[in-house]
C-alpha positions in Angstrom: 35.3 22.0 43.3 33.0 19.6 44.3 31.2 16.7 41.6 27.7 18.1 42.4 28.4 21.9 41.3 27.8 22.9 38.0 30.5 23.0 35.3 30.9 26.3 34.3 30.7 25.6 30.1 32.1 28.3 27.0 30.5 28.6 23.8 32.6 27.7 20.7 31.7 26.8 17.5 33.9 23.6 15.7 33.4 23.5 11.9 35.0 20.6 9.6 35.9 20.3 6.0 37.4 18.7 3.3 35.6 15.4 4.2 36.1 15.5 7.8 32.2 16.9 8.0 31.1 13.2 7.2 32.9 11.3 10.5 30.3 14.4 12.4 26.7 14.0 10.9 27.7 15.1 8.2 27.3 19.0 9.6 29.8 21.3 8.9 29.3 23.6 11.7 28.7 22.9 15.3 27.7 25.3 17.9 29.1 23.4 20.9 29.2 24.4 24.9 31.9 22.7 26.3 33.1 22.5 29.7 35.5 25.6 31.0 38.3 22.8 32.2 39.5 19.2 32.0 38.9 16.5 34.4 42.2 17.9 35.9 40.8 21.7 36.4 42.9 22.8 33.9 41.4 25.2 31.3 39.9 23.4 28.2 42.2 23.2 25.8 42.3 21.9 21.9 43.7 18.3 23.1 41.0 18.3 25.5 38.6 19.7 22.6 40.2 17.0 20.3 39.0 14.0 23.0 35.6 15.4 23.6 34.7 15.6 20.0 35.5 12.2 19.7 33.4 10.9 22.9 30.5 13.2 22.3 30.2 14.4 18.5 31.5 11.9 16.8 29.3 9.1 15.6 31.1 7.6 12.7 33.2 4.4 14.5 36.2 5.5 12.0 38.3 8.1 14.8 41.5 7.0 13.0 40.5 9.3 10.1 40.2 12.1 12.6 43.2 11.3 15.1 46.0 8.8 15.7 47.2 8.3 19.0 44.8 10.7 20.4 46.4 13.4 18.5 45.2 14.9 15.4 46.3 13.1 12.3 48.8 13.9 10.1 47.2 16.0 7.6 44.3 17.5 9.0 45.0 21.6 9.4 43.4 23.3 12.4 42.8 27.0 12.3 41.8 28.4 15.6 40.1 31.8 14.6 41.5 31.8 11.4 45.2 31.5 12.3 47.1 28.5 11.8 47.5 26.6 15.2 50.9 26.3 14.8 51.1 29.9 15.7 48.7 29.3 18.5 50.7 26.8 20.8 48.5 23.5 18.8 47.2 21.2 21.3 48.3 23.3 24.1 46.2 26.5 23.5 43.7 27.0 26.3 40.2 27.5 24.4 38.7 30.8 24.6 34.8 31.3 25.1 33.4 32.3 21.4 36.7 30.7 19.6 36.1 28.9 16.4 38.2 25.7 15.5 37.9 24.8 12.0 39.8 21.3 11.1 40.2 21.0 7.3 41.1 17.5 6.3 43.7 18.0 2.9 43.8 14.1 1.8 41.1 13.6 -0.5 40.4 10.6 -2.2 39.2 9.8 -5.3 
């Protein structure tokens, strides 16, 4: 493929709670069009979704409370459509267009 054709992108929509909403303008909900596949060609999947939130959503300079070691952090639960990504393959599932990735943060202070 060459660099000047157009990336074909997919429609998802990201939502984030239980705190995580204020590291992301502090908008729950996000209706996002993100490219069909990584630099790599590979199809999009939520470790790539994972980077490109943080390069392109996020504009809190605190990404430790959203990964560590570019992987999610430890108490953050990620429900792709509902189902718990565990049962999904986690960073390995290949993003489908209309998906909806909800990442709940379960620390709270206070």
């Amino acid at each position: 493929m060459s660099e000047t054709a157009a990336e074909p992108k997919m429609a998802i929509t990201v939502d984030f709670s239980g705190g995580l909403e204020m590291l992301f303008s502090n908008q729950r909900r996000h209706a996002l069009s993100i490219p069909a596949h990584d630099k790599d060609g590979k199809p999009s999947n939520i470790a790539f979704l994972i980077s490109h939130l943080c390069k392109t959503l996020m504009k809190d300079p605190r990404t430790d409370l959203f990964v560590l070691d570019d992987h999610i952090r430890p108490g953050i639960l990620v429900l792709i459509n509902d189902a718990d990504w565990e049962l999904e393959g986690e960073e390995a599932y290949e993003i489908q267009p209309g998906d909806n990735i909800l990442f709940v943060s379960t620390l709270h202070g206070g």
